[in-house]
N, C-alpha and C positions, 0 to 999 in steps of 0.2 A: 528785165534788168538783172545781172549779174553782176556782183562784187565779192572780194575778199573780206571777212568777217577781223575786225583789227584784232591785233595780239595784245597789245597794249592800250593803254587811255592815259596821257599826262595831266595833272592838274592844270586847271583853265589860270592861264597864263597871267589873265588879269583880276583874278580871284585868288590867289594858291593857297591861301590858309583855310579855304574851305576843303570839309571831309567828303562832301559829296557833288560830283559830276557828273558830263553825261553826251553825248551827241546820239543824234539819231541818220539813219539813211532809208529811202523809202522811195518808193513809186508812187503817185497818186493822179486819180483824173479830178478835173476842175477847182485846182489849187488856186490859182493861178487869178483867173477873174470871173470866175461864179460863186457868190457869196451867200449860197442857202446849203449846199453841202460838198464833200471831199471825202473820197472813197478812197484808200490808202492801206498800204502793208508794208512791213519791214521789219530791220533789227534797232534795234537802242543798245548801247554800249554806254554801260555805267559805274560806278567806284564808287562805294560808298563804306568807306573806312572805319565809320560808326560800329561797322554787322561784320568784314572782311577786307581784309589785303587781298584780296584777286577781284579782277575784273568780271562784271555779270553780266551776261547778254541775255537778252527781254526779244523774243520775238513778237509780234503784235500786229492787229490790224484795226481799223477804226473806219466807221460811216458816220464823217463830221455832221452836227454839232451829237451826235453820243460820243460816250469817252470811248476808249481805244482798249481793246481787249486782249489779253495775251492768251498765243498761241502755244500750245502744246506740243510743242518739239523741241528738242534739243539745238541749242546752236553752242558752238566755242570757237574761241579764236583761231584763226589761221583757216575757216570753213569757209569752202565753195557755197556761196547762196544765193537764187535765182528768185527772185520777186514777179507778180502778174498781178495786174488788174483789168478786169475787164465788165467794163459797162452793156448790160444784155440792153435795157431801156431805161428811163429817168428814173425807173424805183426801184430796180433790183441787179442785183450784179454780182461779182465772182473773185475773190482773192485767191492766191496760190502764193503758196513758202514752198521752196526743194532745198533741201538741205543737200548738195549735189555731195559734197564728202563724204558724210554715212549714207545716201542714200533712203532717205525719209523726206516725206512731203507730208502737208498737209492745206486743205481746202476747206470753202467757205462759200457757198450760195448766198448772199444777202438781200434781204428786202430795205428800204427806207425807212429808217426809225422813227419817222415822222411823218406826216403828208404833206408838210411846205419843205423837208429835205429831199428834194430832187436835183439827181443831176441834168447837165445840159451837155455833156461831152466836148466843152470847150476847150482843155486842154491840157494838159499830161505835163506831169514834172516829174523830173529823179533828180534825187534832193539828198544833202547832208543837213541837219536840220540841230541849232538849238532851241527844242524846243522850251512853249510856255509853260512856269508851274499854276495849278491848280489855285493857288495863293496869290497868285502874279508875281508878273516877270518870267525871268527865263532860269534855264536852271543855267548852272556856272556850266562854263563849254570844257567840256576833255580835249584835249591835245590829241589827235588821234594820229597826227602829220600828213599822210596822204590816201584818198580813198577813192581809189577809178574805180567808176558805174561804167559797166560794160553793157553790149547790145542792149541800148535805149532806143526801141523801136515802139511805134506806136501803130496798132494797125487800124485804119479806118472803118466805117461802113462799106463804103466806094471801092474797097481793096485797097487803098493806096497806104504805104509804108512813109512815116515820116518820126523824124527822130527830134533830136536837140536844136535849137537853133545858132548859131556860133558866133550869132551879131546879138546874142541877147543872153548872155551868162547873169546868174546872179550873185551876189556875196552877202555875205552877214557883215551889217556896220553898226556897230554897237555904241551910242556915247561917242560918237565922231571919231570912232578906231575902227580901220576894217579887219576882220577876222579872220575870213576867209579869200582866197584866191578860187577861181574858175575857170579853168578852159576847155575847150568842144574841140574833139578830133573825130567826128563821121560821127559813129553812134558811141562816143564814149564821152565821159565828164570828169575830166580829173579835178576832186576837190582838195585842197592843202590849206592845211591849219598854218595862220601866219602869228609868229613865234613874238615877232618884233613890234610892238603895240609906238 
């Protein structure tokens, strides 16, 4: 999966007095309906007014239920960045970050941080995500306005290439407000922050 890394983050439109927000975008296997693990990498795009007026990108990867570990490379906004997951067998597996801008990648062979965290290779999402805090709930969502996930291909065991489905988009609906918008063109996902609560 490939996207544009945002330049900007607006305050979460139904929070604005708060100092810190945040979206996330990611690739992951078995999000979706396998509920022992989620093997997952990406950016977090965050504002946290507290420390800085500039926006800070978190790159990261994570083998659900351990926490989510940041990755050592540089990202900023306006960067070309290409995300990979790849499940070798139910215990162990492979993340990739390319920072296609400058030109730096970085990799990650992982085992299962557990022995009932196995995946099942059920199936693949690319996501714009708010996600949960550590405290619960979620964190306030950033304004990011629009974020296409590009080549969302998923390759099988069998060889077979399959992507997004376009009869099954999802959105974030918060407190009976939807957030976001979703739509599927082949292999892309354009996600849009919706303004109007």
């Amino acid at each position: 999966m490939k996207f544009t890394v945002p330049k900007t983050l607006g305050p979460d439109v139904a929070k604005a007095e708060t100092d810190y927000y945040a979206a996330s975008a990611w690739v992951g296997i078995d999000g979706l309906t396998h509920g022992t693990a989620l093997l997952q990498t990406g950016v977090t795009v965050e504002m946290n007014k507290t420390v800085s007026d500039e926006v800070a990108y978190v790159p990261w990867y994570e083998w659900w239920p351990n926490i989510a570990m940041k990755l050592d490379i540089f990202i900023g906004g306006g960067d070309e960045v290409e995300v990979e997951v790849v499940m070798f067998n139910e215990t162990s597996g492979k993340i990739l970050l390319w920072n296609k801008s400058r030109g730096e990648w970085v990799a990650r062979t992982l085992q299962a941080p557990r022995p009932d965290a196995v995946l099942a290779g059920r199936s693949v999402e690319w996501i714009v995500e708010d996600f949960a805090l550590s405290e619960g709930g979620n964190v306030p969502f950033g304004d990011f306005d629009v974020i296409e996930l590009r080549d969302c291909k998923a390759h099988t065991s069998t060889e077979k290439i399959v992507g997004p489905d376009p009869n099954q988009p999802f959105y974030i609906r918060q407190n009976n407000i939807t957030r976001t918008s979703a739509s599927v063109d082949g292999h892309s996902v354009s996600i849009k922050y919706l303004r109007e609560l």
